[in-house]
C-alpha atoms as one frame of an Amber mdcrd trajectory, in Angstrom:
protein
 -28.149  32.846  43.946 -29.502  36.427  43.202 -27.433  38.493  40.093 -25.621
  40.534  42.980 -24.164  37.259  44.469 -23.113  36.151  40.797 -21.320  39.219
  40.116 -19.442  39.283  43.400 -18.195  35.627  42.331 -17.269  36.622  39.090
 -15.198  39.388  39.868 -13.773  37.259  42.680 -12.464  35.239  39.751 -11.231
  37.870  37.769  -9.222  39.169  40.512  -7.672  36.016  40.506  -9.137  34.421
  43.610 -10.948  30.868  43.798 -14.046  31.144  45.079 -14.681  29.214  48.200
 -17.295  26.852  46.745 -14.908  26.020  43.890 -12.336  24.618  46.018 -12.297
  20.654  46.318 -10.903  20.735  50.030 -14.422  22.874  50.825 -16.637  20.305
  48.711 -15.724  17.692  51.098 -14.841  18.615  53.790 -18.225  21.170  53.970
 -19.959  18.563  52.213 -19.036  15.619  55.554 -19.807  18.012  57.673 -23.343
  18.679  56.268 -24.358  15.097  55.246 -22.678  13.043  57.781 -21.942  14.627
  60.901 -24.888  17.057  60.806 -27.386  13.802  60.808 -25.226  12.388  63.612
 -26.123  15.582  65.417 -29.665  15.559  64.873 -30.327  12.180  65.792 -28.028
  12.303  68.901 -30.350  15.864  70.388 -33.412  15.144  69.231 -34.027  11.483
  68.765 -31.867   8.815  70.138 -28.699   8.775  71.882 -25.571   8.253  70.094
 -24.039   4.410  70.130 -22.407   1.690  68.758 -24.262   1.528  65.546 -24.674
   5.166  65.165 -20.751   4.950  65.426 -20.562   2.402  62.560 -23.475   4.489
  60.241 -21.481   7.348  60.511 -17.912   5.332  59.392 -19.815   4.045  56.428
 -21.338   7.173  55.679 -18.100   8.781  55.347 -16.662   5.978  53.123 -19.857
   6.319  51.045 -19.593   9.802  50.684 -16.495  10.002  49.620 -16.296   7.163
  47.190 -19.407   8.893  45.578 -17.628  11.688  45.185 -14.561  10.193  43.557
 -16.724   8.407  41.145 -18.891  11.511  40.606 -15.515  13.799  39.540 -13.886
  10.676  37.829 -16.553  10.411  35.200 -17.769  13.829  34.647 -14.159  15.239
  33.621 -15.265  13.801  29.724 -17.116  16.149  27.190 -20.126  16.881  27.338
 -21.092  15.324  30.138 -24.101  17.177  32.635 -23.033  16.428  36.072 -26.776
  16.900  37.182 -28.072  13.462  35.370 -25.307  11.526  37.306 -25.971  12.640
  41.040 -28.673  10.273  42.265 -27.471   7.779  39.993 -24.100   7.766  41.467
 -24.984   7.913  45.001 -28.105   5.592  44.722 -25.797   2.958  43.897 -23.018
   3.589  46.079 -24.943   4.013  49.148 -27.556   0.946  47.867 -23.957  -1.191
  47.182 -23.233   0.253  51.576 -26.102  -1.271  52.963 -25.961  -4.579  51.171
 -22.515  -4.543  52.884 -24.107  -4.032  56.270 -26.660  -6.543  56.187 -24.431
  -8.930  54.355 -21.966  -8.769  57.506 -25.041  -8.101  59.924 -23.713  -5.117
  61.550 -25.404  -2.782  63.543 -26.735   0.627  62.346 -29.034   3.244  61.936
 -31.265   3.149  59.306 -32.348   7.031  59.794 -29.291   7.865  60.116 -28.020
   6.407  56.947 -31.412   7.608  54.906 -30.636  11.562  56.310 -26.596  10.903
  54.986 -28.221   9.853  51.357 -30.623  12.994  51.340 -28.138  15.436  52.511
 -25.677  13.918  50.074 -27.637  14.373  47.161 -28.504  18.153  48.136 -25.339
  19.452  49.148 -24.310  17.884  45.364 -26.820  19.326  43.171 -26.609  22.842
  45.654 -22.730  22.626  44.296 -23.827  21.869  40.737 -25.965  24.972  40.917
 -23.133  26.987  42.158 -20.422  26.210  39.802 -22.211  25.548  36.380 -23.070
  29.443  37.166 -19.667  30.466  37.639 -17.329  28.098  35.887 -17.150  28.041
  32.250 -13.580  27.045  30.478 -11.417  30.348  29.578  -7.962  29.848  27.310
  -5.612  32.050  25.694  -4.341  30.598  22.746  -1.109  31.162  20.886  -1.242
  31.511  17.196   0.720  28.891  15.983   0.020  25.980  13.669  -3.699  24.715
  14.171  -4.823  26.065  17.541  -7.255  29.230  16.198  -9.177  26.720  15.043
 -10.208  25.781  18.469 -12.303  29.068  18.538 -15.267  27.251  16.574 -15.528
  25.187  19.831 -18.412  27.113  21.302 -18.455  25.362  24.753 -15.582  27.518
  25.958 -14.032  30.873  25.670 -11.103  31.953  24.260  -8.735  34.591  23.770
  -5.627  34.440  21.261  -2.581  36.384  21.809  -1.523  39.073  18.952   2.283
  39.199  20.292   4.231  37.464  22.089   4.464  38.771  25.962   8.471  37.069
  25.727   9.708  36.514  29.109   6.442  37.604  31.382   2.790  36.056  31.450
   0.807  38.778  31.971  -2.746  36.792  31.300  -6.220  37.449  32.271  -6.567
  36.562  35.762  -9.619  34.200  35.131  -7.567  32.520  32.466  -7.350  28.898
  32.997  -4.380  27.671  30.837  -2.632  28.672  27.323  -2.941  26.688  24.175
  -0.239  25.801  21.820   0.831  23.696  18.805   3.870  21.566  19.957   3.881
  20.116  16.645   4.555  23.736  15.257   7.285  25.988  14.229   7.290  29.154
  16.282   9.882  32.245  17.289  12.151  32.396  20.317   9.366  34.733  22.234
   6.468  32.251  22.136   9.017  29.934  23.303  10.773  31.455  26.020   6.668
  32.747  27.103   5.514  29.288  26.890   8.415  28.211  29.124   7.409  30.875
  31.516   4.002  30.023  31.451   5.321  26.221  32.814   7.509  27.819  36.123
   4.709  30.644  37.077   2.311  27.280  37.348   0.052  28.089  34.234  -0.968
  25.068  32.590   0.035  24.781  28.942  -1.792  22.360  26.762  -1.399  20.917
  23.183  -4.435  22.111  21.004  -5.306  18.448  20.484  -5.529  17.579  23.727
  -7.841  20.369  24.261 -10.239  19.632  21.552 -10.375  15.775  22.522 -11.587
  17.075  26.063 -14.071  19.555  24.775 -15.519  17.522  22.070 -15.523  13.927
  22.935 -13.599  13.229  19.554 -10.441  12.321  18.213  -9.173  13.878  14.992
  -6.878  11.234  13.315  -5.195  11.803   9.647  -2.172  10.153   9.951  -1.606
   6.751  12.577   1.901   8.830  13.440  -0.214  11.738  14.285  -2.848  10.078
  16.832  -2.024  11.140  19.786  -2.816   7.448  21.547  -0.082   7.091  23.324
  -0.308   3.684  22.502  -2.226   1.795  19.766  -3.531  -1.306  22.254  -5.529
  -0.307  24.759  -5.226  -1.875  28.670  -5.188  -5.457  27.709  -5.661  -6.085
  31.852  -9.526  -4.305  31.406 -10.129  -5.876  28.548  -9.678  -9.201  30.108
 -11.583  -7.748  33.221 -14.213  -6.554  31.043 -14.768  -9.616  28.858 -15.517
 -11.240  32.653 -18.085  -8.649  33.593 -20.135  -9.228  30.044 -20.405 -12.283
  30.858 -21.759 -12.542  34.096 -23.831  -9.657  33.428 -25.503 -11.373  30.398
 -25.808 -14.213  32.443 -27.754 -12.321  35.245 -29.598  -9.747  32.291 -30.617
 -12.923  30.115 -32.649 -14.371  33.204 -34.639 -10.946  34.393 -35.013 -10.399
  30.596 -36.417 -13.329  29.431 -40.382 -12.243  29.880 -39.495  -9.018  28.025
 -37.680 -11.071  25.229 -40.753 -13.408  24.952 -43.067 -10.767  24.489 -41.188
  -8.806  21.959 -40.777 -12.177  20.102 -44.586 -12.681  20.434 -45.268  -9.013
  19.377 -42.840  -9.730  16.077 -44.631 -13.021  14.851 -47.571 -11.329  15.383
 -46.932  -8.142  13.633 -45.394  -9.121  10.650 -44.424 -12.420   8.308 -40.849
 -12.696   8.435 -38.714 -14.394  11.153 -38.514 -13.239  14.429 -34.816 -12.650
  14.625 -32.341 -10.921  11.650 -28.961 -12.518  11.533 -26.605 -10.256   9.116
 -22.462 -10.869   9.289 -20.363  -7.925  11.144 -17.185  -7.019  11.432 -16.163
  -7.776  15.135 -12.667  -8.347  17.473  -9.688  -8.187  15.600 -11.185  -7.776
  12.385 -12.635 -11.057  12.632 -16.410 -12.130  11.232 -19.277 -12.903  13.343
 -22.922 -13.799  13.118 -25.112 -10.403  14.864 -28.271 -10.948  16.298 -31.554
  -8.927  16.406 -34.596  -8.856  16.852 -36.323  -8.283  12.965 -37.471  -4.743
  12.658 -38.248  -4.775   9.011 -41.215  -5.720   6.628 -39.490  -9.754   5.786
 -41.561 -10.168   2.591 -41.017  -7.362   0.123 -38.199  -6.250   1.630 -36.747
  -8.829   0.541 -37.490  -8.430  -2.749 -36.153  -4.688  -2.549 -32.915  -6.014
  -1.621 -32.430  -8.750  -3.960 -32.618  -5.525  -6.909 -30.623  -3.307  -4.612
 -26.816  -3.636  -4.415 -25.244  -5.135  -1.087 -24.193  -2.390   0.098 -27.266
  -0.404  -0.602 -29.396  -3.905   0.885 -26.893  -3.474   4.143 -27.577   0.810
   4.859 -31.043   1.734   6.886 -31.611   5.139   5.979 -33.581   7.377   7.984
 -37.745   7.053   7.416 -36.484   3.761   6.014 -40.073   2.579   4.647 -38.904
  -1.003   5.348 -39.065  -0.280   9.199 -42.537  -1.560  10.735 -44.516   0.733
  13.009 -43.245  -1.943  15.962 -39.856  -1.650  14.632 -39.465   1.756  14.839
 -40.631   1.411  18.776 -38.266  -1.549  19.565 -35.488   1.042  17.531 -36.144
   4.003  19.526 -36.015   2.015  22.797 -33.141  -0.103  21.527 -35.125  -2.895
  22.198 -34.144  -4.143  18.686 -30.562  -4.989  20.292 -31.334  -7.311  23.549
 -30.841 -10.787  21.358 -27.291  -9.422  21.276 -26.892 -10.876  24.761 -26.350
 -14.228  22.872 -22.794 -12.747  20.675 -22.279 -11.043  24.219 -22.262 -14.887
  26.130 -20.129 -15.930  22.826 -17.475 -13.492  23.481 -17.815 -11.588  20.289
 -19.425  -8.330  21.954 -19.436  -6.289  24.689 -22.089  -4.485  26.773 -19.427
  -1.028  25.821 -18.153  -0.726  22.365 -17.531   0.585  19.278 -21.067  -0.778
  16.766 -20.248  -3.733  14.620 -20.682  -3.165  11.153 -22.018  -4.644   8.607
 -19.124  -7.027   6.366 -19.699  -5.467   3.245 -20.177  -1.824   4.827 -17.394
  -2.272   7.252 -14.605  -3.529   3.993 -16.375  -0.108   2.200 -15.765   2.713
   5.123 -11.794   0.869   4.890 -11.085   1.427   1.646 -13.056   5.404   1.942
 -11.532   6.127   5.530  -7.735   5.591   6.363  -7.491   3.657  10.068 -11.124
   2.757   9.938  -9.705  -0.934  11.030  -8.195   0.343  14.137 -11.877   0.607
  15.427 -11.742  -3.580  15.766  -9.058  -3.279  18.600 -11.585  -3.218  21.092
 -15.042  -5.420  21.090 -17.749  -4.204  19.695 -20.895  -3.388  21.597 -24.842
  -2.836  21.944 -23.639   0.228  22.648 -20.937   3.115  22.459 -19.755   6.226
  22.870 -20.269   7.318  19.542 -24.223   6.028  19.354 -24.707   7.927  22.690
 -23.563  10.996  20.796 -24.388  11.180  17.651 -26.341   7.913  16.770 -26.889
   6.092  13.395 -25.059   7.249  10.576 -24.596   5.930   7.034 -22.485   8.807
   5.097 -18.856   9.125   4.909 -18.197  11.924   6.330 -20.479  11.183   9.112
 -18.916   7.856   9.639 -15.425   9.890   9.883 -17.244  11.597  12.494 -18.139
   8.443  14.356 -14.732   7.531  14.182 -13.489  10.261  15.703 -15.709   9.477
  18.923 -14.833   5.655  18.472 -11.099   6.786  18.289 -11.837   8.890  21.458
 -13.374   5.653  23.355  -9.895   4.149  22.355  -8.178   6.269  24.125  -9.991
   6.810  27.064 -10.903   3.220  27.880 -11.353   2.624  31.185 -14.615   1.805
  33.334 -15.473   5.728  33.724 -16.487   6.153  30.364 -18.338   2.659  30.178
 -20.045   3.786  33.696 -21.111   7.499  31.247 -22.125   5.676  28.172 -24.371
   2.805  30.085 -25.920   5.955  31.993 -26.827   7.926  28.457 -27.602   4.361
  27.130 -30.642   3.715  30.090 -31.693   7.124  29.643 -32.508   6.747  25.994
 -33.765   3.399  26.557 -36.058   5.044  29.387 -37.038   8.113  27.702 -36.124
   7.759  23.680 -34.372  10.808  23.824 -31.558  10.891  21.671 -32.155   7.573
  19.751 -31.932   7.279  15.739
């Protein structure tokens, strides 16, 4: 899309006018029409004539298609979160999942018909993407009460705060997408009665929390009154569901993992004295103690001896450039690697795939007496991996442990499968690639 083009959409939006590629009724329906029934088309004209089991292609396709899109919008409405990286992923699986279905029940279809769907699928989604990260970027007026100007350090939107209060009308900028408040704040009789506008002309008003939990991926906690949970126990149904799913998947992961185990084991022996795994006592469900596997990363001679002289909790941090970390340590760490033994406290039911990290006992009983709530963190498993290590990593500090709470906090909240689905995404691609491992 040339500047002109660009330009034209913008002020489309500024007039107050959704452009047409914005709307969700034109990304499907435009996007069936192009991915499904265009393939039907072309096969029908130029290739074969249209039957039975073109018929049935074209009912799955749909299904597919629209299931992928479901999944596609439910997990990309969290922070931060690139809706490029998740379009073949997505649809890869949800078509793959489609034609196990179809040879599973050994019905008829098209197998060119069903690979043009996929192709066309993927294209019309990233052609979308292209359009809209271009065009869309979040735009709020803020009202300057209580804590909501400090939104404006949040540099992945824009934002305009209000000097006086408009009283009775909303006159807004057009492109303007809702208007942020304090509810929790004191504030005159013209805020109020513009707020209350606001809410019958159909402009969205949101608390300032709520806005900086969706932009940030974190939730900022100083007083359990104050947490904006809802509820303090999260969907006890999922976590039941979810305990099942570990399972079987570290049934199914400990069998296709077992040469890769073997030689990592192999490489360890080989590499170093010490024992193959490290064994250290965490903090785990419900505040209870458990027994954490790893695979041994660290020099286990003199390292030793440096911890024996060192305090516990000193002997229980790894600091960055720790010199205890051996060359194949630091490879198994950047690949996470370092974490598969933890299938075993996965099959035991102390871990999840999805979780907040287990810490350490001693440095667990330390962050709770520094960092008010830091328990609340145990309501939930703990897991090889989370949302916080997917976006910030390994931390050892205070303060950048209260960060990692906030993003545990945040996982809290928003438990559901979505953000498992985003984290075990981020998760493969750093296992795949490195990239953003500590």
């Amino acid at each position: 899309m040339n500047s002109i083009m660009v330009d034209q959409v913008r002020q489309q939006a500024r007039a107050g006018k959704t452009p047409l590629f914005l709307r969700l009724r034109f990304q499907l329906l435009g996007g069936l029409l192009f991915a499904v029934f265009l393939p039907a088309l072309l096969q029908h004209f130029f290739w074969l004539p249209f039957s039975y089991f073109a018929g049935n292609s074209m009912l799955v396709a749909n299904f597919t298609f629209l299931s992928g899109a479901y999944i596609l919008n439910r997990i990309t409405v969290y922070p931060g979160i690139r809706r490029s990286f998740y379009i073949i992923p997505v649809f890869s699986g949800v078509y793959a999942l489609a034609l196990v279905f179809l040879i599973f029940l050994r019905f008829d279809y098209s197998r060119l018909l069903l690979a043009m769907s996929y192709g066309l699928t993927i294209t019309w989604f990233y052609i979308l993407h292209y359009l809209t990260s271009r065009m869309q970027r979040p735009f709020f007026a803020i009202v300057p009460t209580g804590q909501t100007q400090t939104l404006t350090s949040v540099t992945n939107a824009d934002w305009i705060v209000l000097s006086t209060a408009p009283g009775g009308k909303v006159d807004l900028p057009s492109n303007c997408q809702a208007v942020i408040t304090d509810f929790h704040a004191e504030m005159g009789e013209d805020w109020q009665r513009f707020l209350a506008h606001c809410a019958l002309s159909g402009t969205p008003v949101f608390d300032h929390r709520q806005v900086r939990e969706s932009l940030t991926g974190k939730v900022r906690i100083k007083h359990i009154s104050e947490n904006t949970l809802g509820t303090l126990v999260p969907n006890i149904i999922y976590i039941k569901f979810k305990a099942l799913v570990d399972f079987l998947l570290a049934v199914l992961v400990s069998i296709l993992a077992m040469p890769i185990l073997l030689l990592v084991a192999i490489a360890i022996k080989t590499s170093s004295p010490g024992p193959i795994l490290f064994r250290q006592l965490r903090m785990g469900y419900c505040g209870k103690l458990f027994v954490c596997y790893k695979f041994r990363t660290m020099q286990g001679t003199g390292a030793d001896a440096a911890q024996k002289k060192a305090s516990p909790l000193e002997a229980a941090m790894t600091l960055e450039n720790d010199p205890r970390i051996t060359p194949l340590g630091k490879f198994l760490r950047k690949c996470r690697l370092d974490e598969l033994p933890q299938i075993i406290n996965i099959l035991k039911g102390e871990m999840s795939w999805i979780g907040p990290r287990p810490e350490a006992e001693v440095l667990s009983n330390w962050y709770d007496e520094k960092l008010p709530f830091y328990s609340y963190r145990h309501v939930v498993r703990p897991g090889i991996s989370g949302w916080a290590q997917v976006n910030q990593g390994h931390v050892v500090k205070v303060d950048d442990v209260d960060q990692k709470l906030q993003f545990d906090f945040y996982y809290i909240k928003n438990f559901s499968p979505w953000l498992d689905i985003i984290i075990l995404f981020l998760t493969l691609k750093t296992v795949f690639t490195g990239s953003g491992a500590k």
